[in-house]
LUMFI-761247 format. One record per residue (C-alpha): residue number from 0; x, y, z; residue in three letters. Coordinates in Angstrom, 3 decimals. Each point is the difference from the previous one (the first is absolute). Last residue first. Layout:
SITE  num         u         v         w  residu
SITE  NUM         X         Y         Z     ALA
...
This chain:
SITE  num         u         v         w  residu
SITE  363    23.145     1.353   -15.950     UNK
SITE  362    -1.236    -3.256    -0.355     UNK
SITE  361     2.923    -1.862    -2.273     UNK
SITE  360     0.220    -2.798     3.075     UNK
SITE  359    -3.591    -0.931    -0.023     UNK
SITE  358    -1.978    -0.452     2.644     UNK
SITE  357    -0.190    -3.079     2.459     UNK
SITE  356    -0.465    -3.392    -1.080     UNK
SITE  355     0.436    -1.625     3.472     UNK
SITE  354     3.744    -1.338     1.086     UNK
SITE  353     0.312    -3.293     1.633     UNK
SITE  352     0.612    -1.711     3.507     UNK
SITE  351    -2.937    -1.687     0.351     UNK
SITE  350    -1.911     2.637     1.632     UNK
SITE  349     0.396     1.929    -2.685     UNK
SITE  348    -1.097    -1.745    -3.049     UNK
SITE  347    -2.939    -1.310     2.273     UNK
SITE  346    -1.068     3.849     0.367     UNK
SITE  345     0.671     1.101    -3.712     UNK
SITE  344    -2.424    -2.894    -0.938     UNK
SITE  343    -2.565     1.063     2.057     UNK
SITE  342     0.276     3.687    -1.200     UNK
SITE  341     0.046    -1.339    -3.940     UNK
SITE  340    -2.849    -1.993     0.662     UNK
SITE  339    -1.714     2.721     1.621     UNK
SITE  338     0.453     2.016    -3.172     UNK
SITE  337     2.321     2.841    -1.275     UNK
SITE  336     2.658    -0.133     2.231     UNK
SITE  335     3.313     1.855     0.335     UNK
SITE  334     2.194    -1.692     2.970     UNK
SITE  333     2.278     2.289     2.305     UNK
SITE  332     1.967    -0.527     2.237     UNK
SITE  331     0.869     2.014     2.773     UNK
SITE  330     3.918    -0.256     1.891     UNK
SITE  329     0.385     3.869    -0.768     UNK
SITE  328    -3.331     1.830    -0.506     UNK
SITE  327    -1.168     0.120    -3.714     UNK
SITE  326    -0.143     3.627    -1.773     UNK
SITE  325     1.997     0.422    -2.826     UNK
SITE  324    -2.424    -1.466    -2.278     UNK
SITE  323    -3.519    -0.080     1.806     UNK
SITE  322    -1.753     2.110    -2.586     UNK
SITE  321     1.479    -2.048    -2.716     UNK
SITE  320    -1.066    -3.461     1.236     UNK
SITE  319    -3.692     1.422     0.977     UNK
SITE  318    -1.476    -2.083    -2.488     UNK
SITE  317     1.246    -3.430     1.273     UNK
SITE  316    -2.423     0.390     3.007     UNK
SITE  315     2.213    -0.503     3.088     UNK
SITE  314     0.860    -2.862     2.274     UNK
SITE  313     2.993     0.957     2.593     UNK
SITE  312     1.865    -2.893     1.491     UNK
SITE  311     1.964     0.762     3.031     UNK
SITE  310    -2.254     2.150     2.080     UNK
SITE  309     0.890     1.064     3.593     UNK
SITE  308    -1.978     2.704     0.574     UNK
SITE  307     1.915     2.830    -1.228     UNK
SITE  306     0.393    -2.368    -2.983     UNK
SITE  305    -3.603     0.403    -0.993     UNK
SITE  304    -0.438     3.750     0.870     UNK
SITE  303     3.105     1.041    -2.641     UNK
SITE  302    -1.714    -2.529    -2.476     UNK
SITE  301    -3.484     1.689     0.564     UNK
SITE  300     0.990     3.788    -0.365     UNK
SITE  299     1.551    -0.724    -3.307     UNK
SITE  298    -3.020    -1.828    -0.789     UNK
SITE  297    -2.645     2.799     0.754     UNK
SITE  296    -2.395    -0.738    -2.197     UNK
SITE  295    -1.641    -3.197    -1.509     UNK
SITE  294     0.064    -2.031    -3.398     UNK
SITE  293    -1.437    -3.078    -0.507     UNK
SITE  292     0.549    -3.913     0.731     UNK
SITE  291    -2.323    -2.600    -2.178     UNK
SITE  290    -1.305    -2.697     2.094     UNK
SITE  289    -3.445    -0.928    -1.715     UNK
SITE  288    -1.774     1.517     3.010     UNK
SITE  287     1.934     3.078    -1.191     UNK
SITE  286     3.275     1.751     2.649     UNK
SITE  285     1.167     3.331     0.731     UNK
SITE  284     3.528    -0.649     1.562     UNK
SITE  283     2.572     0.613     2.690     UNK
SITE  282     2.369    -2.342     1.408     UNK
SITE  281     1.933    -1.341     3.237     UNK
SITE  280     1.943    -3.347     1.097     UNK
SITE  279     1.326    -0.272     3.026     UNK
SITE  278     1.266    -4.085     0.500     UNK
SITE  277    -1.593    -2.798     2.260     UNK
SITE  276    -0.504    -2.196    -3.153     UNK
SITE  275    -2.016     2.567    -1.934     UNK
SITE  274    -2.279    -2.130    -1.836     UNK
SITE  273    -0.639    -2.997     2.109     UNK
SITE  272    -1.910    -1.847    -2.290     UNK
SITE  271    -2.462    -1.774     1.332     UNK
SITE  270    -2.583     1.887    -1.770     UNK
SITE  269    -3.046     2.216     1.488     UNK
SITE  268     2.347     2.104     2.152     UNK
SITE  267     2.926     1.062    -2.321     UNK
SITE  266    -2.880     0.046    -2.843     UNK
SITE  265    -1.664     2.985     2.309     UNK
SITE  264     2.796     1.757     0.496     UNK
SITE  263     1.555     0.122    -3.123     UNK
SITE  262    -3.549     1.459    -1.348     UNK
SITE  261     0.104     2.717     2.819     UNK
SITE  260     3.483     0.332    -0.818     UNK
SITE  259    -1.140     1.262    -3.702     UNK
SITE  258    -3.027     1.716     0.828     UNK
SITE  257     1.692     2.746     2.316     UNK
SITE  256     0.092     2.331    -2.581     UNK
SITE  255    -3.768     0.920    -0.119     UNK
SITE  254    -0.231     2.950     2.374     UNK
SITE  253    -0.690     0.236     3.604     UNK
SITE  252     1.434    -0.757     3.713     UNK
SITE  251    -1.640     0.684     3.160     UNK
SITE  250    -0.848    -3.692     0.543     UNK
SITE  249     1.494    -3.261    -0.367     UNK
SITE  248    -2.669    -2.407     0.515     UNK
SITE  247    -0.547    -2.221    -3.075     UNK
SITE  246    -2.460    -2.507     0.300     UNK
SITE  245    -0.604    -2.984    -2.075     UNK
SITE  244    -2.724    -2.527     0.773     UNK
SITE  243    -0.595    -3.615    -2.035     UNK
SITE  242    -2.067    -0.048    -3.317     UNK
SITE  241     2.628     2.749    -1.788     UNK
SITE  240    -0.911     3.203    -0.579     UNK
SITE  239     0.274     2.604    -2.891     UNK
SITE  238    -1.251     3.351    -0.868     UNK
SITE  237    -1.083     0.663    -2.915     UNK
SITE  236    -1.274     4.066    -0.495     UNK
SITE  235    -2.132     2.849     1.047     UNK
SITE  234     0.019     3.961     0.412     UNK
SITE  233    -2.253     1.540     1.627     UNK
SITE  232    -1.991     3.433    -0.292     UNK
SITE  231    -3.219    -0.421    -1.450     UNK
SITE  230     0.522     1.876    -3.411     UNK
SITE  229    -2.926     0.384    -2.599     UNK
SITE  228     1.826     1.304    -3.585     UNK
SITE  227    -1.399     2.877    -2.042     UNK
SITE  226     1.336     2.614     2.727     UNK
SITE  225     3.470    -1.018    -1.083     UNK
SITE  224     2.815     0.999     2.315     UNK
SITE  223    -2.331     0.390     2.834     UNK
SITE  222    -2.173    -2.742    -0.506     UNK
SITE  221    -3.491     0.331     0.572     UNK
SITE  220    -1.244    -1.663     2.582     UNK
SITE  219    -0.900    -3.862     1.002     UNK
SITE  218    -2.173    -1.288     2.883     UNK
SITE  217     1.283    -2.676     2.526     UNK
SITE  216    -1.979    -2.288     1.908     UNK
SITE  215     2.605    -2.769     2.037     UNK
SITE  214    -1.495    -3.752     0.655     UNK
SITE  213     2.657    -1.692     2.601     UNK
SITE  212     0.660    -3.533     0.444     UNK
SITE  211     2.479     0.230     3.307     UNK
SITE  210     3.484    -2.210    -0.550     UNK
SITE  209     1.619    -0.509     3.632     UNK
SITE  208     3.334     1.061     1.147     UNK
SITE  207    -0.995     3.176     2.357     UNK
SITE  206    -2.390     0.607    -3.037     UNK
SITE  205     1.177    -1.098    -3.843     UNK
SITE  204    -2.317     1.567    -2.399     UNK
SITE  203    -2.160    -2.480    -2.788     UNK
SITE  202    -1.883     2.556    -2.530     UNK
SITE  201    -3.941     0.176    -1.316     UNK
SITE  200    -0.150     3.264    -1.636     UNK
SITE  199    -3.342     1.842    -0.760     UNK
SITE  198     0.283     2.874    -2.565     UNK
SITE  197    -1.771     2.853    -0.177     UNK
SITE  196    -0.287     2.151    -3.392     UNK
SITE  195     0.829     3.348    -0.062     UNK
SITE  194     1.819     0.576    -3.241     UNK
SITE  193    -1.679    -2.636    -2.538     UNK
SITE  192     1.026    -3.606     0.430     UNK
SITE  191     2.287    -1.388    -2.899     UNK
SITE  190     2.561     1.365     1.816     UNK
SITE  189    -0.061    -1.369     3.384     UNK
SITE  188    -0.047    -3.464    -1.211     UNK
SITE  187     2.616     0.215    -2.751     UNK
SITE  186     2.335     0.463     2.804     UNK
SITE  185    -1.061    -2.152     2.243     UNK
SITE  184     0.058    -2.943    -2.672     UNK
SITE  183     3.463     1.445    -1.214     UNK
SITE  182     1.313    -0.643     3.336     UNK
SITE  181    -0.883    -4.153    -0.203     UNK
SITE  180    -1.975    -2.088     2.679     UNK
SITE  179    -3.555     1.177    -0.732     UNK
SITE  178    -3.177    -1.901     1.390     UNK
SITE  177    -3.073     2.014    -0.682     UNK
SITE  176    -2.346     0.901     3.163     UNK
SITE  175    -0.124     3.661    -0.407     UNK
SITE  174     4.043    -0.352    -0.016     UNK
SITE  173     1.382    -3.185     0.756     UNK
SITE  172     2.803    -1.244     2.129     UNK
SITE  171     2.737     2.279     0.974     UNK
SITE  170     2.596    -0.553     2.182     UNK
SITE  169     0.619     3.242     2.173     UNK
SITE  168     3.513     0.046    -0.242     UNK
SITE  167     0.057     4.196     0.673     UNK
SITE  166    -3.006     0.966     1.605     UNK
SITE  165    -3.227     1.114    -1.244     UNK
SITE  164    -2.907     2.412     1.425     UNK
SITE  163     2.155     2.669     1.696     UNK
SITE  162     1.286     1.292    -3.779     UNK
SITE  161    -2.563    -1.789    -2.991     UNK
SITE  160    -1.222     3.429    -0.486     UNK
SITE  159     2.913     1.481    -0.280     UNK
SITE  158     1.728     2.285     2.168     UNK
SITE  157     3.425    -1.864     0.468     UNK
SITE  156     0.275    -2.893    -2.558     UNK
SITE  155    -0.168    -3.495     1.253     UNK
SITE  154     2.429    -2.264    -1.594     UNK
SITE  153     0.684    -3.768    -0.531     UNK
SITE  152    -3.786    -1.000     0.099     UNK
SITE  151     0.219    -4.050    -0.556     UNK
SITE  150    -0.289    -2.848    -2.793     UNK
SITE  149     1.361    -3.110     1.239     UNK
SITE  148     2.276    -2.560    -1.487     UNK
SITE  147     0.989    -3.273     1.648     UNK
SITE  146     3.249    -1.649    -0.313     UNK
SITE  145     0.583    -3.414     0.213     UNK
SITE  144     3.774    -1.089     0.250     UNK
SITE  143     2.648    -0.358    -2.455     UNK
SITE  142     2.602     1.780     2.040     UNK
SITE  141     1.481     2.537    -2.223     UNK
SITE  140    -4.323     0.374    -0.421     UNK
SITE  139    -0.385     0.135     3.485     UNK
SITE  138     3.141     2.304     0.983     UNK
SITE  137    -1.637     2.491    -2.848     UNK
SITE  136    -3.319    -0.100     0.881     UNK
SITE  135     0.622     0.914     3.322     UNK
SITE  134     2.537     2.206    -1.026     UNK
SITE  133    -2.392     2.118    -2.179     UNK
SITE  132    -2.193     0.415     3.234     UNK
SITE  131     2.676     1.077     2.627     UNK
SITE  130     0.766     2.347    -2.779     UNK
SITE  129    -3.666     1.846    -0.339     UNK
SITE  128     0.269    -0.024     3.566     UNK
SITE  127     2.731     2.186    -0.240     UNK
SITE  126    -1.278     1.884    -2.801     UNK
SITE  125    -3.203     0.925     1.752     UNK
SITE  124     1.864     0.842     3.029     UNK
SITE  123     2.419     2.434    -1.928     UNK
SITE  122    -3.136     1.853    -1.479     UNK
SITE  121    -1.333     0.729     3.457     UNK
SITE  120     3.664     1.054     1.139     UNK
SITE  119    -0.179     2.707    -3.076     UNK
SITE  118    -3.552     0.709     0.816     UNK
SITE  117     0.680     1.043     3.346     UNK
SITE  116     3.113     2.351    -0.695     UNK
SITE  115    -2.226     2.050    -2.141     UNK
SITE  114     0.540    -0.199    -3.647     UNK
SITE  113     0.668     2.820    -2.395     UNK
SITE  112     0.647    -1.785    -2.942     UNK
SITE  111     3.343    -1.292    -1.707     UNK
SITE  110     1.141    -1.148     3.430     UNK
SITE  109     3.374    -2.022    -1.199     UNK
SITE  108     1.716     2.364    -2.007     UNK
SITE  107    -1.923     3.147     0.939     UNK
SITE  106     1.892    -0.498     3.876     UNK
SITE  105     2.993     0.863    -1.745     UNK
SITE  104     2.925    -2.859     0.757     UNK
SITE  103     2.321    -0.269     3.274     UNK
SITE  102     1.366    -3.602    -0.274     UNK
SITE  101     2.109    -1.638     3.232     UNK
SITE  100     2.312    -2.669     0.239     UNK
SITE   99     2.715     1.990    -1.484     UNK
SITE   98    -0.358     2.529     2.752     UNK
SITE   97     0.925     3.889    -1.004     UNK
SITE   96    -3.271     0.631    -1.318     UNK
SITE   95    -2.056    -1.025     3.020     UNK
SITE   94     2.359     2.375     1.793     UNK
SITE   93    -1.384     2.689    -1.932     UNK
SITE   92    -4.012    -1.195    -0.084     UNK
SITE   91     0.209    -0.339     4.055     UNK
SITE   90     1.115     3.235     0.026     UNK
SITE   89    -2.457     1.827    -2.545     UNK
SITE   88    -2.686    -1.730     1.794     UNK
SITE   87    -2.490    -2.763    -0.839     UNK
SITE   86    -3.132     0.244     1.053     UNK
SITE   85    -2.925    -2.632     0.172     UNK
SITE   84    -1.405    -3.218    -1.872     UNK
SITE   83    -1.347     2.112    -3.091     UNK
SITE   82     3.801     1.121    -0.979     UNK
SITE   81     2.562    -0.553     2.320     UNK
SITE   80     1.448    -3.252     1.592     UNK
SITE   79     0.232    -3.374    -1.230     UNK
SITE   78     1.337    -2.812     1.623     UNK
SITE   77     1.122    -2.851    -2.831     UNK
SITE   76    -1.349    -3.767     0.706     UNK
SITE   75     1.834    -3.695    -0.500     UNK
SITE   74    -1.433    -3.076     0.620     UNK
SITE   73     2.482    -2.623     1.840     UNK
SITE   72    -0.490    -3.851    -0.645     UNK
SITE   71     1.884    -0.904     3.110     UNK
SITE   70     1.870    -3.129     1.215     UNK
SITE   69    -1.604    -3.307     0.616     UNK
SITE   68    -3.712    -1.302    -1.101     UNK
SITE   67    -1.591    -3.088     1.322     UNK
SITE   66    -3.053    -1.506    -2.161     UNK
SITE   65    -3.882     0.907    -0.409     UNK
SITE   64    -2.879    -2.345    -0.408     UNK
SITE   63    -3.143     1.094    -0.721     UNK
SITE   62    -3.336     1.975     2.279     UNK
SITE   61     2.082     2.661     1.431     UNK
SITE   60     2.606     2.313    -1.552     UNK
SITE   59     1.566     3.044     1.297     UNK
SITE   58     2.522     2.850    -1.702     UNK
SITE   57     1.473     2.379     2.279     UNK
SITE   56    -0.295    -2.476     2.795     UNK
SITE   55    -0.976     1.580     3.774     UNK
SITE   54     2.009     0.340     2.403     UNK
SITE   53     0.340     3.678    -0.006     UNK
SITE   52     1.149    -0.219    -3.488     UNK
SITE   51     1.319    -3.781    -1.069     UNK
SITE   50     1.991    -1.634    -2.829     UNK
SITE   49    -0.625    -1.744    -3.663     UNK
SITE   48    -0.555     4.022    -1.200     UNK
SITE   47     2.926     1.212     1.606     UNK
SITE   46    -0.825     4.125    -0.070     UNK
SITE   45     3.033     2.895    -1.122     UNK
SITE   44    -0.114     2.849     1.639     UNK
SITE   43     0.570     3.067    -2.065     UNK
SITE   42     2.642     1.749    -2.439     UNK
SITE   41    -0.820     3.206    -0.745     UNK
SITE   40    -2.040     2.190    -2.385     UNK
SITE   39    -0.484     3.494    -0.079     UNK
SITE   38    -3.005     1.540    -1.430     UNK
SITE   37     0.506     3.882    -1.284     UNK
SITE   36    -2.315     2.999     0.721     UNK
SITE   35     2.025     1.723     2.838     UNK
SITE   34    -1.710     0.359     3.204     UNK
SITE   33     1.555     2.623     2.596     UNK
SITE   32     2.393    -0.439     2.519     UNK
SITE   31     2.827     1.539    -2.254     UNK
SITE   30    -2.053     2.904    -0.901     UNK
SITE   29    -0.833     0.746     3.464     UNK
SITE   28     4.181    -0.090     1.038     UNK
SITE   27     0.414     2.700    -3.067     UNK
SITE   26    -2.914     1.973     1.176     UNK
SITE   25     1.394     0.190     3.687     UNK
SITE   24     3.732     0.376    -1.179     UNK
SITE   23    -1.459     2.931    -2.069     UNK
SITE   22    -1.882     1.366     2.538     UNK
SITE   21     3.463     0.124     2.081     UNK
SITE   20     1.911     1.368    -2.617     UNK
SITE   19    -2.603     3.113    -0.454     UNK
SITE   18    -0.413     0.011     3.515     UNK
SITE   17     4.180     0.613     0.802     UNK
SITE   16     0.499     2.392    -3.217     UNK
SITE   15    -2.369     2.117     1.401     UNK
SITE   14     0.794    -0.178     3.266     UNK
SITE   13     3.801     1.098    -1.169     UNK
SITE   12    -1.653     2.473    -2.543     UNK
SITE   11    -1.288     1.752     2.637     UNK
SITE   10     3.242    -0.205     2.265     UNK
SITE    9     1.847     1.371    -3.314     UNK
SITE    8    -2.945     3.068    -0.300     UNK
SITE    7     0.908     0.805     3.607     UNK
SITE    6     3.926    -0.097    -0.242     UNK
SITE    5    -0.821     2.690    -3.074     UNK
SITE    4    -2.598     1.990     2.079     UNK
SITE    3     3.231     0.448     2.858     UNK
SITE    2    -1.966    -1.498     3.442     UNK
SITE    1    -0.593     3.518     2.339     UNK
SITE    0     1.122     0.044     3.437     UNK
C-alpha cells in the first residue's frame, strides 16, 4: 500500500523538526558549559592568624618572648573563578548573579592584559609576601621594637635573563663587589652599564631554613618597551625583619590584603595584651610598615565570608564605607580603620563592652 505524498512530506518534516530541536538543545546545553569571559567572586575561607593549620602556627616566633592569645584574629579571602585561573560557565555566571554574596564582573576589569593563569598566582605570591613583610614592620614599629631593613629581589620576570638565576627574597648584598642596600642603587646600576654588560650578584637565600651566600652572573638586554634602556628582569625592594625569627606558613593563598591581621597578629603575640579576649574578630586590609591601612577588593564578598564563620567584629579599610553600604551580615560589626592604631583601638573598644567608630551614618 502506497503512503499519501502529503502524510509523507508531514513525517519528513516531523524528523525534521525532531533533529533540528534536538541540535539545538545540544548547542544550547554546549553554550551553557562553555567559558564566559567574566571573574566571579565569592566569599572564601576565612584563616585565624593567632591559631593553627595542620598543627602548625600560622604566624611563628622563636628567639623572644611571646604571650598567650585567646579567640581568633580571622583573615578574610574571596574565591575567584573565571578569567586566567580557569572557566567559568554561563550557569555558574547566572546563579552567581542571583546571590548577594556573590559579584560577576567582566574579566577586562580586573585582567587588563592577557595573562596566563600562572602569572596571575605568581603575581599574588609576590604580593603576599610582600604583606607578610609590611606587617612585620608595621607590628614592630606599633610596637617600638627594632626593625631591620633589607634590600631583596621581589620579582622574577618570566623569560628574562635574570629568570632561573634569581629567586624571589633573595637578599641582596653587593653587586661586582659594591655594597648596595637601597632599590634605586640597583636600579641606577644596571643602567649606567651599556646593554650587555654582566653583572655579579652576591645575595643571602634561605635553604631548608638556612641562609646560603650565593654569587648570581646576570647579563642585561635591551628592553622591550625601550630598547635604549638595559633590563635584567627583577624587581627589588625593603623588606623588613626583625633580629628574632618570623615565619608565616599559611599557604595557597595570595594578594596583599591580608597585611592588616597579619600585623594584629603579630602585636597580639609579642605584647601581653590579650587582644581578642576569646572573641571572633575578622578584617581585611593592605597595610605600610608605618601602619597605614589601604584599599583591597572584594569587600562585599569578605563581610558575607567573615560572619559565615563566626565573626563578630569586622575590621575594614575606612575607604570601602560606601561600597559596603547595604551590605553587612546581621549580628556583624563593623569598625572603619585607617591605621593600626585605629584597628587596636576599635578591638579594646569592643571587647569592653563599647561601640568602634564604624562608618558614617549619611553613607549612602
Amino acid at each position: 500500500m502506497t503512503e499519501p505524498s502529503d502524510q509523507r512530506s508531514v513525517t519528513s518534516r516531523g524528523r525534521v523538526l525532531i533533529v533540528s530541536a534536538s541540535s539545538l538543545l545540544v548547542l544550547l546545553a554546549i553554550a551553557f558549559l562553555l567559558p564566559v569571559p567574566f571573574v566571579k567572586m565569592a566569599p572564601g575561607p576565612t584563616f585565624n592568624v593567632i591559631g593553627t593549620i595542620d598543627d602548625k602556627p600560622v604566624i611563628s616566633i622563636e628567639g623572644t618572648t611571646t604571650y598567650p592569645t585567646t579567640g581568633s584574629l580571622e583573615m578574610t579571602t574571596v574565591m575567584e573563578s573565571g578569567g586566567p585561573r580557569g572557566g567559568l560557565t554561563f550557569v555558574d555566571a547566572l546563579a552567581s548573579w542571583f546571590n548577594p554574596a556573590d559579584a560577576v564582573l567582566p574579566r577586562e576589569l580586573i585582567y587588563p592584559d592577557e595573562v596566563s593563569g600562572e602569572e596571575v598566582k605568581r603575581r599574588q605570591a609576590v604580593m603576599f609576601s610582600t604583606s607578610e613583610s609590611d606587617a612585620v614592620g608595621a607590628a614592630l614599629n606599633y610596637l617600638k621594637m627594632p626593625v631591620n631593613k633589607e634590600l631583596v629581589v621581589t620579582t622574577v620576570y618570566g623569560e628574562s635573563p635574570s629568570d632561573g638565576i634569581f629567586e624571589p627574597t633573595d637578599h641582596i648584598l653587593s653587586i661586582d663587589g659594591v655594597k648596595v642596600d637601597q632599590a634605586q642603587q640597583v636600579v641606577e646600576t644596571i643602567r649606567s652599564n651599556p646593554i650587555g654588560t654582566s653583572f655579579e650578584f652576591e645575595v643571602v637565600r634561605r635553604v631548608d631554613a638556612k641562609d646560603e651566600t650565593k654569587r648570581l652572573t646576570v647579563t642585561s638586554i635591551a628592553n622591550p618597551d625601550d630598547e635604549l634602556l638595559p633590563l635584567i628582569g627583577i624587581g627589588v625592594g625593603i623588606f623588613y625583619a626583625p633580629d628574632f625569627n618570623i615565619d608565616f606558613t599559611l599557604e595557597d593563598v595570595g594578594g596583599p590584603s591580608a597585611g592588616l591581621m597579619f600585623t594584629l597578629g603579630l602585636i597580639d603575640k609579642l605584647s601581653p595584651q590579650d587582644l581578642a579576649k576569646g572573641r571572633t574578630i575578622a578584617g581585611t586590609g593592605t597595610i605600610t610598615p608605618e601602619g597605614e591601612i589601604g584599599p583591597i577588593g572584594g569587600i562585599r564578598q569578605k563581610l558575607a565570608g567573615a560572619r559565615n564563620n563566626g565573626a563578630e567584629l569586622f575590621l575594614m579599610p575606612a575607604v570601602h564605607c560606601k561600597e559596603a553600604s547595604g551590605h553587612v551580615p546581621d549580628g556583624l560589626t563593623v569598625a572603619a580603620v585607617s591605621t593600626v592604631s585605629e584597628a587596636v583601638t576599635s578591638i579594646e573598644t569592643w571587647t569592653s563592652g563599647g561601640s568602634p567608630v564604624g562608618c558614617p551614618t549619611d553613607e549612602g
